[in-house]
MDAnalysis code that builds the backbone (N, CA, C; Angstrom):
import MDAnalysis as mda
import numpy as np

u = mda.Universe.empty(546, n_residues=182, atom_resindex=np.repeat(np.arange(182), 3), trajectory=True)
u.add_TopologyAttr("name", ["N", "CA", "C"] * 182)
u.add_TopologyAttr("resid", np.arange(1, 183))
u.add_TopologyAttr("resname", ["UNK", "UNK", "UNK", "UNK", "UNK", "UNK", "UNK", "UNK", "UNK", "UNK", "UNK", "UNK", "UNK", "UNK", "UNK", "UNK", "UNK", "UNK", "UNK", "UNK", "UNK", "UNK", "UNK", "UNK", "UNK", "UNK", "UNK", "UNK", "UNK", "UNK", "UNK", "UNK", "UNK", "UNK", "UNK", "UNK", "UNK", "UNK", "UNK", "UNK", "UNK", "UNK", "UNK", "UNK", "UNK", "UNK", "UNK", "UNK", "UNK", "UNK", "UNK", "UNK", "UNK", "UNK", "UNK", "UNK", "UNK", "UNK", "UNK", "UNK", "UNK", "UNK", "UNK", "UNK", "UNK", "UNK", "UNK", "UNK", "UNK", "UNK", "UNK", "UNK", "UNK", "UNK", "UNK", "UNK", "UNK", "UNK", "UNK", "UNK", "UNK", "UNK", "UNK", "UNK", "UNK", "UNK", "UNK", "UNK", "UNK", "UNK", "UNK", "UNK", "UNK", "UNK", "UNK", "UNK", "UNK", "UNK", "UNK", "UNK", "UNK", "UNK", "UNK", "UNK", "UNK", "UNK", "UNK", "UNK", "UNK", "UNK", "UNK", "UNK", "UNK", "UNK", "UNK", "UNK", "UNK", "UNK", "UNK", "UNK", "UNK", "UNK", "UNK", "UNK", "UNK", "UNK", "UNK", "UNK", "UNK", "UNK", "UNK", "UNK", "UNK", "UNK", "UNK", "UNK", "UNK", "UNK", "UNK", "UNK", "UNK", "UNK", "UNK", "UNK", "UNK", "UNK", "UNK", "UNK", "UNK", "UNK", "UNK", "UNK", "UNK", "UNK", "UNK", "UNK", "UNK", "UNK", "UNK", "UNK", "UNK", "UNK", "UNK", "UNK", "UNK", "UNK", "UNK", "UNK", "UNK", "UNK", "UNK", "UNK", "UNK", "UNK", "UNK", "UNK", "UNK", "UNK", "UNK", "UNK", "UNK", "UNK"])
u.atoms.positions = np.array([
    [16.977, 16.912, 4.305],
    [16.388, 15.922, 3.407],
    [14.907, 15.764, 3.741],
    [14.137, 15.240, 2.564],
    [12.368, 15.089, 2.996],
    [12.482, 13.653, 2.473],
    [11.508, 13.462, 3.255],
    [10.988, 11.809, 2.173],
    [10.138, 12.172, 1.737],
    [9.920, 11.265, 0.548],
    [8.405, 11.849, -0.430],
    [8.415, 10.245, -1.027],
    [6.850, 9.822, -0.531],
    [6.083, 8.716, -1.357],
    [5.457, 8.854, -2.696],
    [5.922, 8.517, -3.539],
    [5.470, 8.273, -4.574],
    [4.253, 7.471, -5.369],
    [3.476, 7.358, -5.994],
    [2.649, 6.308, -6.421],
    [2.830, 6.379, -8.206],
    [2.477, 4.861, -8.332],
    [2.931, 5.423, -10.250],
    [1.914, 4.827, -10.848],
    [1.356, 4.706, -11.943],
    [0.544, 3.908, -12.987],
    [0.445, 4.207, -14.206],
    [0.584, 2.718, -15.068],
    [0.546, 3.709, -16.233],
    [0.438, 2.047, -17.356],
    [0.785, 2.139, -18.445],
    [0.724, 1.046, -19.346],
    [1.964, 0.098, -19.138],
    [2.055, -0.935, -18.876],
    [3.623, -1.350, -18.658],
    [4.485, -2.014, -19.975],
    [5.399, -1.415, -19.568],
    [6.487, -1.780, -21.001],
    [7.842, -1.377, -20.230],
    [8.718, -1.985, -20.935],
    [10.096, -1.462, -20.446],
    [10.511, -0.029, -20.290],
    [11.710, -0.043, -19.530],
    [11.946, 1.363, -18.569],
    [11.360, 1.911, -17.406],
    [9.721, 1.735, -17.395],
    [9.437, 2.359, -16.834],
    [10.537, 2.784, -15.312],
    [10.456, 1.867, -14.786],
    [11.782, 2.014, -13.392],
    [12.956, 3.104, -14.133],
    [13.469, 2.553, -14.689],
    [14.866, 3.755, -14.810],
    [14.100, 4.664, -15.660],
    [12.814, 4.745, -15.787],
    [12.912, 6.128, -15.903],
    [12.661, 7.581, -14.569],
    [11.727, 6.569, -13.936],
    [11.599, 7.304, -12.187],
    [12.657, 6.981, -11.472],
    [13.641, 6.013, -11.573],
    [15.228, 6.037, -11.415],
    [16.166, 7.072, -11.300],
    [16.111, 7.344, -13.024],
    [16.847, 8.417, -13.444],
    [16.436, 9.750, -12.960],
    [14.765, 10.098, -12.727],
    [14.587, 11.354, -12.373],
    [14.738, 11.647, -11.077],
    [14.575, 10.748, -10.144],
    [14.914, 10.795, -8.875],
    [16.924, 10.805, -8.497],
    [16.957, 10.544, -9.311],
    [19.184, 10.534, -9.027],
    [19.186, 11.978, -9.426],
    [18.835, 12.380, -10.994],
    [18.655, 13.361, -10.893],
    [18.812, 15.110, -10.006],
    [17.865, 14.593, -9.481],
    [17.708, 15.948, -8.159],
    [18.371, 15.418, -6.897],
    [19.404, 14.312, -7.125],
    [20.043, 14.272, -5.638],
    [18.788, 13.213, -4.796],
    [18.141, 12.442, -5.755],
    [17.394, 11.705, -4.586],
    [17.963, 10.072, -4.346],
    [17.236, 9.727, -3.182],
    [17.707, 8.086, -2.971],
    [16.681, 7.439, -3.216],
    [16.549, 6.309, -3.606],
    [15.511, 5.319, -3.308],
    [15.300, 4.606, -2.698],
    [14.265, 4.451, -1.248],
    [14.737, 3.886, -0.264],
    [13.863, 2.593, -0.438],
    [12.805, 2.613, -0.698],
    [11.984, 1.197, -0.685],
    [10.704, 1.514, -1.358],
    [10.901, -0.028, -2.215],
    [9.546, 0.511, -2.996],
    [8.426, -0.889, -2.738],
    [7.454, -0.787, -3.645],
    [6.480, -2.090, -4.016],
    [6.024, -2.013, -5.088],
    [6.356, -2.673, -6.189],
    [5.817, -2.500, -7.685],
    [5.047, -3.847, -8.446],
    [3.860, -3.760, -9.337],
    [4.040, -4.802, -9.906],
    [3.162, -4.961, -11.134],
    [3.043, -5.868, -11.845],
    [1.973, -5.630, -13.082],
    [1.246, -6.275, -13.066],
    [-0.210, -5.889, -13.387],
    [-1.350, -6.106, -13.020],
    [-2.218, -6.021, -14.456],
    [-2.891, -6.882, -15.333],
    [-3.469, -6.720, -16.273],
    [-3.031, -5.886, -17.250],
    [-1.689, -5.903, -17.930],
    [-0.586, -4.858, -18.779],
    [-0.869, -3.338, -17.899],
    [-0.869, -3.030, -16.789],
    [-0.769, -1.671, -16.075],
    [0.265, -2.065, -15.427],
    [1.170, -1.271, -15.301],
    [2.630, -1.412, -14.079],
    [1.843, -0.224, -13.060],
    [2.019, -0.717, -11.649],
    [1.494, 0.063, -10.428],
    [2.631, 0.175, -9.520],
    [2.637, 0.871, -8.639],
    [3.746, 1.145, -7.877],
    [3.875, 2.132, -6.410],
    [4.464, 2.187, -5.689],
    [4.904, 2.305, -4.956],
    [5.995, 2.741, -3.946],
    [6.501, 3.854, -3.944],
    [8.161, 4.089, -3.325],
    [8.103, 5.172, -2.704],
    [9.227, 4.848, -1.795],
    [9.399, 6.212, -0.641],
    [11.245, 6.761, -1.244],
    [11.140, 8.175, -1.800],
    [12.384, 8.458, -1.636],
    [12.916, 9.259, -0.966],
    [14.404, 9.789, -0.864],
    [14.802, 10.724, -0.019],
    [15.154, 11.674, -0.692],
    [15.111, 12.832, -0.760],
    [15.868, 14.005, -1.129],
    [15.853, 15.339, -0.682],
    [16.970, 16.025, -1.555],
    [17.248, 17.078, -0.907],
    [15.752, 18.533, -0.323],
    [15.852, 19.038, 0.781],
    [14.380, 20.175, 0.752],
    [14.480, 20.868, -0.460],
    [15.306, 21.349, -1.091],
    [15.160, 22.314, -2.065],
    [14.892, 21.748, -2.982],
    [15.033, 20.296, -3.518],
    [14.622, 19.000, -4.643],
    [13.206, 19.047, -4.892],
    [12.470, 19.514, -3.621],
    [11.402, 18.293, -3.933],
    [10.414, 18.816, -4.605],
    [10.230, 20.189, -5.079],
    [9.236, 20.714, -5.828],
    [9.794, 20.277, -7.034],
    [10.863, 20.421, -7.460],
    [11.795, 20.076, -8.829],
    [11.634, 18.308, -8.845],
    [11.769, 17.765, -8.063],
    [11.445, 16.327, -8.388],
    [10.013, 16.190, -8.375],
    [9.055, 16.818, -8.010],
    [7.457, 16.675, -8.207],
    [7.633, 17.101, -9.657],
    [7.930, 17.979, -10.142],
    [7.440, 18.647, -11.187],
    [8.196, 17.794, -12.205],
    [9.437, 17.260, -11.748],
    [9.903, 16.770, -12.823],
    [9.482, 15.077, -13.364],
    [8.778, 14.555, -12.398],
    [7.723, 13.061, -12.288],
    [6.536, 13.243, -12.935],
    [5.550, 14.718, -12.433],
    [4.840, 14.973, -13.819],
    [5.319, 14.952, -14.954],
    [6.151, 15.079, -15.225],
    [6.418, 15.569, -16.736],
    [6.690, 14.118, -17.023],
    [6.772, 13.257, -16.724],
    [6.819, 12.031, -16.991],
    [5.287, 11.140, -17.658],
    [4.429, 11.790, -17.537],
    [2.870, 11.512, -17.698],
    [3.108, 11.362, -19.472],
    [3.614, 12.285, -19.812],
    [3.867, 12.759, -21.523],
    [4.246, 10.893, -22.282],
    [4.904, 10.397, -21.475],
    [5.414, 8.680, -21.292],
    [3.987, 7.818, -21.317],
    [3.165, 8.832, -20.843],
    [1.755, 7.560, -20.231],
    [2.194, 7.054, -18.327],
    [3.132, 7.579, -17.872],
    [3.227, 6.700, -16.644],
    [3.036, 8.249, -15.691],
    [1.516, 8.454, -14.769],
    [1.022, 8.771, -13.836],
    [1.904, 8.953, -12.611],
    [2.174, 9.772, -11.672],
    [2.985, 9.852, -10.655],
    [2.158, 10.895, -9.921],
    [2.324, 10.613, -8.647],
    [1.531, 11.563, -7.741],
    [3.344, 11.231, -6.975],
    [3.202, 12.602, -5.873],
    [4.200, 13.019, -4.965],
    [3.518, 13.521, -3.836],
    [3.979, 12.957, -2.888],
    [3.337, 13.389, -1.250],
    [4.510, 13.375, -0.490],
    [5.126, 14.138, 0.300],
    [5.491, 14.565, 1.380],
    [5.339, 13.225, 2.814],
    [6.621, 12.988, 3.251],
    [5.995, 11.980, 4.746],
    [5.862, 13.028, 5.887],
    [5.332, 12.177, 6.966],
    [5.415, 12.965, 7.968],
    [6.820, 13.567, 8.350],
    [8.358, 13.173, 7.966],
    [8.694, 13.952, 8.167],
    [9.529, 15.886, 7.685],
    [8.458, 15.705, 6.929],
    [8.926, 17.020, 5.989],
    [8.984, 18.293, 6.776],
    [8.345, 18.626, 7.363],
    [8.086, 20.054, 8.402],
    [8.159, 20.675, 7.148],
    [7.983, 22.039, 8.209],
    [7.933, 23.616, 7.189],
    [8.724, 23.974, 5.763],
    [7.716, 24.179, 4.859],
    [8.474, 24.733, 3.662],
    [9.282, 23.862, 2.714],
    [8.216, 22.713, 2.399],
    [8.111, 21.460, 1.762],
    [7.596, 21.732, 0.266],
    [7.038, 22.574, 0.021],
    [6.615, 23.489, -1.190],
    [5.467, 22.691, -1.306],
    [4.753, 23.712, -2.323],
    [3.110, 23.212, -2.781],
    [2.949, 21.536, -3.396],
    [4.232, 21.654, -4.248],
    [3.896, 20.147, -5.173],
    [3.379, 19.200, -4.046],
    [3.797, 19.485, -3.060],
    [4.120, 17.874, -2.000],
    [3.477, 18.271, -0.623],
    [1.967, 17.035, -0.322],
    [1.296, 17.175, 0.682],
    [2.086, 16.935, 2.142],
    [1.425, 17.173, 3.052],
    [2.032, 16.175, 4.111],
    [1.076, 15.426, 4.617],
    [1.534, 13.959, 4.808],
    [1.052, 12.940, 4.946],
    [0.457, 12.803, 6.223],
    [-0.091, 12.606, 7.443],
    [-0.801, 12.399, 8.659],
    [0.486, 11.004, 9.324],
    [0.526, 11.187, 10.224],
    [1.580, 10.450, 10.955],
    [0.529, 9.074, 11.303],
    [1.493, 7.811, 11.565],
    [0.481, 6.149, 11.794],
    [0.438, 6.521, 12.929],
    [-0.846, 5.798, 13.437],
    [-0.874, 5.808, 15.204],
    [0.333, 4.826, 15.805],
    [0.540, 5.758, 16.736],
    [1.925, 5.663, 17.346],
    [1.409, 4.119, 18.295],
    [2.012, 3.292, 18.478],
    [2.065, 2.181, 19.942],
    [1.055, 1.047, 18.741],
    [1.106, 0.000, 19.809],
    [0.333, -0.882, 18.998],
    [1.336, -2.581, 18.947],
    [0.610, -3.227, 17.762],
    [1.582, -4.607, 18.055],
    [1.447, -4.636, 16.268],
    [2.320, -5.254, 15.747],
    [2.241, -6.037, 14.265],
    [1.620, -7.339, 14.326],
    [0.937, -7.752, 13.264],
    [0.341, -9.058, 13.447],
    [0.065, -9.081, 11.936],
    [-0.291, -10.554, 11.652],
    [-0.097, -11.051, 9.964],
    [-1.559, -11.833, 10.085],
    [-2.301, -10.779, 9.035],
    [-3.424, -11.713, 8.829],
    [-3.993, -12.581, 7.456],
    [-4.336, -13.416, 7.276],
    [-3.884, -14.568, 6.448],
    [-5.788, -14.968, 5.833],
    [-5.957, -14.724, 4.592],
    [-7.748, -15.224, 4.844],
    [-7.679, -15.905, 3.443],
    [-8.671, -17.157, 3.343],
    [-8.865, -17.862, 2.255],
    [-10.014, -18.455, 2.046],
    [-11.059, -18.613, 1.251],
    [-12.149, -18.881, 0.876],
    [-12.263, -18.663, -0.397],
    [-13.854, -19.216, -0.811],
    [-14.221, -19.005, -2.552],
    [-14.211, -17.616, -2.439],
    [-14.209, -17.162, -3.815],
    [-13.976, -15.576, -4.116],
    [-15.378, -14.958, -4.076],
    [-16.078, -14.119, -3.903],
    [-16.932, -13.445, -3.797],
    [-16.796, -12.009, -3.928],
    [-17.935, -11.191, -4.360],
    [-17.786, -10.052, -3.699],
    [-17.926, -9.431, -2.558],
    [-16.896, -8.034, -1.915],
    [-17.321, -7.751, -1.030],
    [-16.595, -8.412, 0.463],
    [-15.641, -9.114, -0.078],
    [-15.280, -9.724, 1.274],
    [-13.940, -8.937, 1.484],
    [-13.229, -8.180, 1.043],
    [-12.314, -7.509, 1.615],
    [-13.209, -6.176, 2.061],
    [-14.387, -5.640, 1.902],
    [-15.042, -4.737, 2.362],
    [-15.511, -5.105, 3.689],
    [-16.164, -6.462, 4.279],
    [-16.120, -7.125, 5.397],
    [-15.145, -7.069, 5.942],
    [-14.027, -7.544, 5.710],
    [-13.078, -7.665, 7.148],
    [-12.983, -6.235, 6.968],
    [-12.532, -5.525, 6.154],
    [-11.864, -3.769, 6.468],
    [-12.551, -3.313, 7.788],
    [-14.083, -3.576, 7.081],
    [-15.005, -2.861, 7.916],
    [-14.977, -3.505, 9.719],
    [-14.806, -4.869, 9.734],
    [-14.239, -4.599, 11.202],
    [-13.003, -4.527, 11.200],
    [-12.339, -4.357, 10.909],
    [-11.084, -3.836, 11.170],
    [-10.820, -2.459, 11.541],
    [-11.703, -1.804, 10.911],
    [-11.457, -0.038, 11.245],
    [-12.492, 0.021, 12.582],
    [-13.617, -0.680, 12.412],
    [-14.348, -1.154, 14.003],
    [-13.344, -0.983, 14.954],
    [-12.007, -1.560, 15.215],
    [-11.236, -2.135, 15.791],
    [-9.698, -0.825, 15.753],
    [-10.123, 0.163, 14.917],
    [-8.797, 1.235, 14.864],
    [-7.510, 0.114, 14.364],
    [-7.891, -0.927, 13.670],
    [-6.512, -1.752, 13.155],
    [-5.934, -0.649, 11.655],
    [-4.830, -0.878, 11.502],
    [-4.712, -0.043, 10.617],
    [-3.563, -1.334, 9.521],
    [-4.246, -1.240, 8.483],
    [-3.197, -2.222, 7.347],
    [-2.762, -1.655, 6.744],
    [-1.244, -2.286, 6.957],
    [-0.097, -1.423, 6.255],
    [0.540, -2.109, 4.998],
    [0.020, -3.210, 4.464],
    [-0.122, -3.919, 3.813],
    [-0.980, -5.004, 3.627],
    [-1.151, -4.881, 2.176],
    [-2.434, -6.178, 1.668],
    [-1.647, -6.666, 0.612],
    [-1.812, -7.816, 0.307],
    [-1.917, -8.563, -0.736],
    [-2.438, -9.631, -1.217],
    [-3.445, -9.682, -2.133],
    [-4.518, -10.411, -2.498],
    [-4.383, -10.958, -4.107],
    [-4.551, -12.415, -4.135],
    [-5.184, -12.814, -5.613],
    [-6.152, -13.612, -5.923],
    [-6.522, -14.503, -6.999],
    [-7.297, -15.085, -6.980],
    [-7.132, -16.063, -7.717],
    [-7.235, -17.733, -7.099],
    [-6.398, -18.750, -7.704],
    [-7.095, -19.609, -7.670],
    [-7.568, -20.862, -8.977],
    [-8.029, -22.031, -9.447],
    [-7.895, -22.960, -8.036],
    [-8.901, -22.927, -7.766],
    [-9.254, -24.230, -6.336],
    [-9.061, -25.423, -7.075],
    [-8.270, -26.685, -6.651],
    [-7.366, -27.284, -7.428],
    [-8.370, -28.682, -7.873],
    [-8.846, -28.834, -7.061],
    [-10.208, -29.895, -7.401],
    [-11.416, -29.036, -8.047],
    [-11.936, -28.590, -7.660],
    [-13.200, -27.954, -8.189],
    [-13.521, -26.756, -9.308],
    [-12.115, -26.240, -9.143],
    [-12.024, -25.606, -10.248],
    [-12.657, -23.942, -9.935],
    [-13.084, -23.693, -8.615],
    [-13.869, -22.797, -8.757],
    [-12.760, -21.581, -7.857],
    [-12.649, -20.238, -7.824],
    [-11.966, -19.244, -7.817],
    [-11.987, -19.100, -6.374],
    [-10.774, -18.924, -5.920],
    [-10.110, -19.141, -4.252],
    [-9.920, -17.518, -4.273],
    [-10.278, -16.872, -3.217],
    [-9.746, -15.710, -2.682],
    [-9.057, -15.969, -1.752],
    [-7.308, -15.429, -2.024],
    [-6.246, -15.150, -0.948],
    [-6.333, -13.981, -0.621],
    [-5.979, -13.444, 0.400],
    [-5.230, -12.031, 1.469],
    [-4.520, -12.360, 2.035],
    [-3.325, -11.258, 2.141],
    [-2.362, -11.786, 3.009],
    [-2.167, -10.445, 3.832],
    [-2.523, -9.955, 4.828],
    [-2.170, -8.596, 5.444],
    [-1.137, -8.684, 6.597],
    [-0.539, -7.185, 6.229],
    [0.063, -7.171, 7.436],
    [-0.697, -5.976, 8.469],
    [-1.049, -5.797, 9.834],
    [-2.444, -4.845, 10.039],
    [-1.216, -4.837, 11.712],
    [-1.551, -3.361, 11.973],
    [-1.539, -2.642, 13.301],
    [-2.305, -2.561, 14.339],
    [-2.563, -3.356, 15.148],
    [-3.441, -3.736, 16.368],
    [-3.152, -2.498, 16.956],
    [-3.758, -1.524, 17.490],
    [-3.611, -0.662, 18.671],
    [-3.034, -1.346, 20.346],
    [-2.346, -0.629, 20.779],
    [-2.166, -1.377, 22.433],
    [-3.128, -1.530, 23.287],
    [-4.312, -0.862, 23.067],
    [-5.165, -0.622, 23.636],
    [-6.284, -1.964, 23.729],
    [-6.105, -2.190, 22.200],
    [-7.853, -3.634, 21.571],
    [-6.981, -4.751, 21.948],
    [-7.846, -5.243, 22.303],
    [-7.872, -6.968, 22.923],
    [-7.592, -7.936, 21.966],
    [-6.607, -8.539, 21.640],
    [-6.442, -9.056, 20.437],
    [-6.773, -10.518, 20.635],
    [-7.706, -10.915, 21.618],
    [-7.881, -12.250, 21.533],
    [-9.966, -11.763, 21.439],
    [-9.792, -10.739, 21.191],
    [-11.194, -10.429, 21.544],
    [-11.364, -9.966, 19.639],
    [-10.267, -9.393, 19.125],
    [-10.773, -9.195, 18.016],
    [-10.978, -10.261, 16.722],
    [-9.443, -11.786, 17.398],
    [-9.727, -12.376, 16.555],
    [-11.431, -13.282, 17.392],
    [-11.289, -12.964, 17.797],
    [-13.158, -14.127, 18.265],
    [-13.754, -13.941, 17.332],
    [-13.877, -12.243, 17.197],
    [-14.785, -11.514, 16.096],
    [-14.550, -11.411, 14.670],
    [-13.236, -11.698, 14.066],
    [-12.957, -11.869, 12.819],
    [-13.381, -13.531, 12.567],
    [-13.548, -14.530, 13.280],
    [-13.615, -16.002, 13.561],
    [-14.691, -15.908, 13.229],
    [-16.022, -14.724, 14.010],
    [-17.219, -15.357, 13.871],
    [-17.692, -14.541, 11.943],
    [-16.840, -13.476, 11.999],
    [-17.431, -12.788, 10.254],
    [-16.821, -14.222, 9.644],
    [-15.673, -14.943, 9.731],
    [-15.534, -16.066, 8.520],
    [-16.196, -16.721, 8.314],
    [-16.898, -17.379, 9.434],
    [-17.590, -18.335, 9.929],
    [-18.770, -17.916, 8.791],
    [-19.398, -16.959, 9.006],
    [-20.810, -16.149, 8.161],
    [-20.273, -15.748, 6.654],
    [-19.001, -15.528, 6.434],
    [-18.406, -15.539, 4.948],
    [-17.888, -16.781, 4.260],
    [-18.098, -17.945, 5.015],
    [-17.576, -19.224, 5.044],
    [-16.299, -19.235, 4.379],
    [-15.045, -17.827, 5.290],
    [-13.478, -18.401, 4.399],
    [-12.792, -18.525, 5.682],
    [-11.695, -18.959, 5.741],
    [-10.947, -19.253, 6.591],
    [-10.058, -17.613, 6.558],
    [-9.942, -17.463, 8.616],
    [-9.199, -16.540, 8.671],
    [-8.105, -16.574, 10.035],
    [-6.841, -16.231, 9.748],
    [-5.442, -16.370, 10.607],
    [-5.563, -15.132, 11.251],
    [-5.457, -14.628, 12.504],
    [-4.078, -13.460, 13.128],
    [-3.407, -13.965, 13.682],
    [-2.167, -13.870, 13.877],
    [-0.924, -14.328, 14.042],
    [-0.269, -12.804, 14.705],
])
């Protein structure tokens, strides 16, 4: 068996799911976990499936052909595919191994540029986010546009994690939003 991540986009309207459903049962695949959602009438997406080695050029090829729909699909290969994974499907680079989980939490007026700030120390820092999720919501008195994040980010074993939040403390401080690691 290979896993292969998926990504989707496209106009949203019904089916879309059973239709990358159906093509993935199809060739003998599973669906192991996804993240989907709609975003300004675009459905976006997200999923890791399993299937058979001999599937997975036939399930790449058969997710393109899904484009004809309007709904976009790319196919990548995980790290664990090894040899003879066929062309359709990359292989992915493995996460740095060791490290701690931690939940980082940030809120302030919306601006531009402020998820480009923290990233940027964050990769300072070899943190790696394995999830984001961000919106932007009516500040309830003033009326004026709140930027949320909610990450989940990979501390290395190595970085000082009372040393990195000092330094995410002092960028809020200069972005004037409030910021959590946990």
């Amino acid at each position: 068996m290979i896993d292969l991540v998926l990504t989707l986009i496209g106009n949203d309207r019904p089916g879309l799911v059973e239709a990358v459903a159906q093509t993935v049962a199809d060739r003998g695949g599973n669906w192991l976990e996804s993240r989907m959602i709609h975003l300004a009438g675009k459905f976006a997406g997200i999923l890791r499936v399993e299937v058979p080695l001999g599937q997975a050029d036939a399930l790449a090829r058969a997710l393109e052909g899904l484009g004809a729909s309007g709904l976009r699909v790319l196919a990548a290969s995980s790290e664990r595919a090894g040899p003879g994974a066929g062309a359709a499907v990359t292989a992915a680079g493995a996460p740095p191994a060791g490290g701690r989980v931690m939940d980082l939490e940030l809120i302030g007026l919306d601006r531009p540029g402020l998820v480009r700030e923290i990233s940027q120390l964050l990769a300072r820092y070899e943190v790696n986010v394995e999830e984001l999720t961000t919106d932007r919501t009516s500040a309830p008195m003033s009326g004026e546009m709140l930027f949320r994040a909610n990450a989940r980010v990979k501390v290395p074993a190595h970085i000082d994690a009372a040393q990195l939040r000092a330094n995410l403390e002092r960028l809020a401080s200069d972005l004037t939003v409030e910021i959590r690691l946990e």
